[in-house]
N, C-alpha and C positions, 0 to 999 in steps of 0.2 A: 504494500500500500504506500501510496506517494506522500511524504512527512515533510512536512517546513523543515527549511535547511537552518531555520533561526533558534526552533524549539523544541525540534523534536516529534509534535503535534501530526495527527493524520492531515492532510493538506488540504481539505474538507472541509473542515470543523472550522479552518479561519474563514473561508470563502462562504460558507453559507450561513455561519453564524455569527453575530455582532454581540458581544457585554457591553449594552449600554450603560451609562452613566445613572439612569434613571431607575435600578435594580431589574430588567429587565432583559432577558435575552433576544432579541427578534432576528427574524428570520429576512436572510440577502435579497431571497426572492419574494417575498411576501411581507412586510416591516409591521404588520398588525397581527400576526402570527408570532409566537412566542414558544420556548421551550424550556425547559426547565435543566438542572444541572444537580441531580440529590441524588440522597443515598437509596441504592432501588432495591436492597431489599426488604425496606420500608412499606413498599409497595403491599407484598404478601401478608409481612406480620401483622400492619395492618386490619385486613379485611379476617384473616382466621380470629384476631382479637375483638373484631365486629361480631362474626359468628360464636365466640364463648359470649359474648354480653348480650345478644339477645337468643343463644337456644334454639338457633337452627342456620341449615348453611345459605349463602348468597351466591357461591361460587359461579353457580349458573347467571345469575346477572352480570357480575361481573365482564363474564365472559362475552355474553350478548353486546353489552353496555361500550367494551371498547370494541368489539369486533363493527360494530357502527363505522365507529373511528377509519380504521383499517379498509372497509369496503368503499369509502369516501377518496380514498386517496388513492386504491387501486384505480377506481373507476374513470377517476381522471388520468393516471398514466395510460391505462388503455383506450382511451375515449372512444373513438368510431368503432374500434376495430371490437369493442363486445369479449363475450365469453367466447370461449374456446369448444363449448361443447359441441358446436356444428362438426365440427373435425373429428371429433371425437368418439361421435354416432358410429354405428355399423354401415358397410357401404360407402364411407367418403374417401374421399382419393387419396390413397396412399401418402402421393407429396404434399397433400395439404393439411396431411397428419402430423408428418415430419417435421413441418414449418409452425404448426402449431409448437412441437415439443420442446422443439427449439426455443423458440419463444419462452415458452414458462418458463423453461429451464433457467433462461437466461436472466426475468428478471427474478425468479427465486434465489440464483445464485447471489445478484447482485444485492436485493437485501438483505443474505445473509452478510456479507462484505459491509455494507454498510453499519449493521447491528454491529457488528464487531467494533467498531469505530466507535458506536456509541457507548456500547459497554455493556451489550444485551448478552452475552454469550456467546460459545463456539456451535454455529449453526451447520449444520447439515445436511444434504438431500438425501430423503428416506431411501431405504434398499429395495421402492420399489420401482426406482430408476432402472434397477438392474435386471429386472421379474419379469420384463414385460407388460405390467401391468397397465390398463389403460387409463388411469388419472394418476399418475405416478407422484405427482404433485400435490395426493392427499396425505402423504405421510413424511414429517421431519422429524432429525433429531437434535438434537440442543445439551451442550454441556453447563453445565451452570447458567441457566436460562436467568435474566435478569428478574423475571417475572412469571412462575408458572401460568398464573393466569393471562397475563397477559400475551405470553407467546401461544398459548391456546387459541385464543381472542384473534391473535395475527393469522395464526393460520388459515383458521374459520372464514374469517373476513375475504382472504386471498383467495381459498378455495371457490366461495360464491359467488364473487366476482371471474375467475376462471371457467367454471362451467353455467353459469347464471340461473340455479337455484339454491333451495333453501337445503341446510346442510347441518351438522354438527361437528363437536368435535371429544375427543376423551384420550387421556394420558395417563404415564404410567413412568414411574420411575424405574427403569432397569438394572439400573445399578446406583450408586449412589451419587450425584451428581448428575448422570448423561439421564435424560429423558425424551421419551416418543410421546410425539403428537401423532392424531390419527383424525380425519375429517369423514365424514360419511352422511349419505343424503338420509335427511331427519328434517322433521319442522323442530323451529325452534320451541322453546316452554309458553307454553301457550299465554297464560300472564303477560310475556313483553310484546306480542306478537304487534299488539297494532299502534305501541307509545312511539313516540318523538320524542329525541334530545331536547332540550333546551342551550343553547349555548350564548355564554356570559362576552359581548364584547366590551370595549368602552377607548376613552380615548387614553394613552397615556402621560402622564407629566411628568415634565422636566426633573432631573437630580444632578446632583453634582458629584458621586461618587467617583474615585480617581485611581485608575489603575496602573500597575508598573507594566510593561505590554510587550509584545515580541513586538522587534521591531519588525519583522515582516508580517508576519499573519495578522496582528493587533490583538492575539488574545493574551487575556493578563498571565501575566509568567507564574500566580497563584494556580490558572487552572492549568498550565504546561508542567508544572510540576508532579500532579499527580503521575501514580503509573499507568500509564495506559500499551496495556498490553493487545495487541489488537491481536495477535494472533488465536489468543484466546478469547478477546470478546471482554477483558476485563479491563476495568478500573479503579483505581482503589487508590484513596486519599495516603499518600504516605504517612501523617500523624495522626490519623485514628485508628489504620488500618481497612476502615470501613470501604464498601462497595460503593461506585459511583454511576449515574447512567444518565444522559444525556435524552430526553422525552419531554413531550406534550403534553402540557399539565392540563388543556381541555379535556383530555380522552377520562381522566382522573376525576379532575373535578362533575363529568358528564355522570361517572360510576354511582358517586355520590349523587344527585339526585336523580338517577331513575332508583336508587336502594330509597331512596325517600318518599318518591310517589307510590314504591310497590311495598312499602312496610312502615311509611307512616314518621311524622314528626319525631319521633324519638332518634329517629338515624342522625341530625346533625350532632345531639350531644352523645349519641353513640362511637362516631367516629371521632370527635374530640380526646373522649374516654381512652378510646384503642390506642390513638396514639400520645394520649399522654405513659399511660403504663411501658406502649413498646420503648419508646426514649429514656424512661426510666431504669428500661433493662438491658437493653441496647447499650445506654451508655453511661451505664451503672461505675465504668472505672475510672471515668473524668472528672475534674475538678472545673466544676461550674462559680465561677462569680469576675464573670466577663462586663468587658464597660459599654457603652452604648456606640464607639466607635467598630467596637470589636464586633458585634453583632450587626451591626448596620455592613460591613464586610461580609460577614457570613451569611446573609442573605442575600445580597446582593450577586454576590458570584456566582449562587445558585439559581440567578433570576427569579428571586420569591418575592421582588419589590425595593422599594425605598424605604428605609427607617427613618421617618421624619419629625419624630417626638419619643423619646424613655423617658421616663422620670420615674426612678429608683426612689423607694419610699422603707421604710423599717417594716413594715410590714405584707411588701409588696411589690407590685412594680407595674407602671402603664403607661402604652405604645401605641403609635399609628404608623401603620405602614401603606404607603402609598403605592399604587400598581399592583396589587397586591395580586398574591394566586393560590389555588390549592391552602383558599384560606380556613379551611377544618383543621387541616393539618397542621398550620404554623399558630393555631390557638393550644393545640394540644401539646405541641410541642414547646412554646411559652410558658405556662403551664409546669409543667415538666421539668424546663429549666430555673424554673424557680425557685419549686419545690428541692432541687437539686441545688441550686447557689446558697438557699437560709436551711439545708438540711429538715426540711418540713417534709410528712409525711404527707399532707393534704393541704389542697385549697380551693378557694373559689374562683372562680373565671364567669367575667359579663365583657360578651363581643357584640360587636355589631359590623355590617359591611353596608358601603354606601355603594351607588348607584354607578359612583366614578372610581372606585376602587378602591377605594379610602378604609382600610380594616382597623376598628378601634376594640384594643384587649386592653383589660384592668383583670390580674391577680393578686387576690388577697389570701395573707395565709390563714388558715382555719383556726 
């Protein structure tokens, strides 16, 4: 893969991506599109600590919820050219099968190539490339998947855009680490079948946050730092050791309310909950009591917004973050670090989010 000769960096990552000043990461091609830079396996503990808190599993939404995402974006790289299932039928011409497989193949490879750059894992074409089989394309595998669910979700999404129905998918860890996705024509769970996303835009504002920067690529020498091992697919902050991955915090934030239309107002402070406990355990060996620079930094890198107000109090502490995103999660994880900086077992949390992104959290200790 092609690496900045400045930092190291896949040569990608500078080109399509920007660290704005304004906590924000947007996108070369698209500057109202955003993506996000966190720790992803965040992701999973997450939603399994949704399901211990209310007593049954989501995984199925989940899955549904980004595979949305995924068929949205197939559908535009394929645009005229449609599913491939015409080719695919019994009776079609040999070469126009060929040309079909070709094709998958080629842009399957490519976002496994690409994942890899983000930090998604070492992906794989299923063995049923080799089998003969005729949608060879319904089965990958995945070494350390950034995201069980959500490489589920990818798949699904790929495969129904490929042959142009409705499909499923089910996995299976084979050995510890490497797992198989598998797709297969099924209607979805009947629940999502007829919902719409909702998706949050708004406009962004201005920040002044100031990065140290490759001088070629422009991205801050904070994120060239981590390791980024593409060959594997990984990432991983050098001082926490933690995982990193580089995604689209709409596909996320979209998870969260279809779980909230299909199980009701208690999901937003459900997922608060999840992730305040998972940071608690997750990052149970850190010393938390960081100053308002330091965290206006760490969110920022991660494009999770602007830190435009702290004020640290003896009992507490409260913030607004400007641009904000995947704001469940940065309540929970406030939260968390609180309860973590004054060694408290518990506390209160009152958020609110405005219209223009404006996220306002007050934690009190208990």
């Amino acid at each position: 893969m092609e690496t900045c000769s400045g930092c190291g960096l896949p040569s990608f990552i500078g080109k399509e991506h920007r660290w704005e000043p304004n906590g924000v990461i947007s996108l070369s091609r698209s500057p109202l599109n955003r993506m996000v830079f966190f720790e992803s396996e965040t992701i999973d503990g997450v939603i399994r600590g949704i399901e211990e808190l209310i007593g049954r599993p989501v995984s199925h939404i989940v899955i549904e919820s980004r595979a949305r995402e995924t068929k949205r974006y197939m559908q535009r790289l394929l645009g005229e050219e449609g599913s491939f299932r015409e080719a695919t039928e019994e009776g079609s011409p040999p070469e126009e099968r060929e040309k079909v497989m070709a094709r998958a193949r080629a842009i399957s490879v490519s976002m496994m190539d690409i994942g890899r750059a983000y930090g998604y894992g070492d992906g794989h074409l299923g063995r049923t490339w080799e089998t003969g089989d005729p949608y060879p394309w319904r089965e990958e595998l995945y070494v350390r998947p950034y995201s069980v669910y959500f490489a589920a979700a990818d798949l699904l999404g790929t495969v129904e855009v490929f042959e142009g129905r409705e499909m499923w998918v089910k996995y299976e860890e084979m050995e510890e680490g490497l797992f198989c996705f598998r797709a297969f024509p099924s209607p979805h769970p009947l629940e999502l079948q007829e919902r719409l996303q909702r998706r949050k835009r708004y406009a962004f504002k201005p920040g002044d946050i100031e990065y140290e920067r490759c001088d070629l690529c422009g991205v801050p020498l904070e994120v060239s730092r981590h390791d980024w091992d593409t060959e594997r697919g990984l990432v991983t902050n050098p001082e926490t050791g933690r995982r990193m991955a580089l995604f689209g915090p709409l596909a996320l934030d979209a998870v969260f309310d279809d779980l909230e239309a299909e199980l009701g107002e208690v999901i937003p402070e459900t997922v608060i909950e999840a992730m305040r406990r998972y940071i608690r355990e997750a990052w149970s060996n850190e010393e938390w009591w960081r100053d308002a620079d330091t965290f206006r930094r760490m969110i920022g890198l991660r494009g999770m917004g602007n830190l435009a107000r702290f004020e640290g109090r003896r009992r507490g502490l409260s913030l607004t973050v400007e641009n904000s995103t995947l704001h469940l999660m940065m309540v929970g994880t406030v939260q968390a670090l609180v309860e973590m900086a004054y060694r408290a077992e518990r506390s209160r949390v009152e958020w609110s989010l405005a219209e223009d992104g404006d996220l306002e959290i007050s934690v009190r200790l208990a």
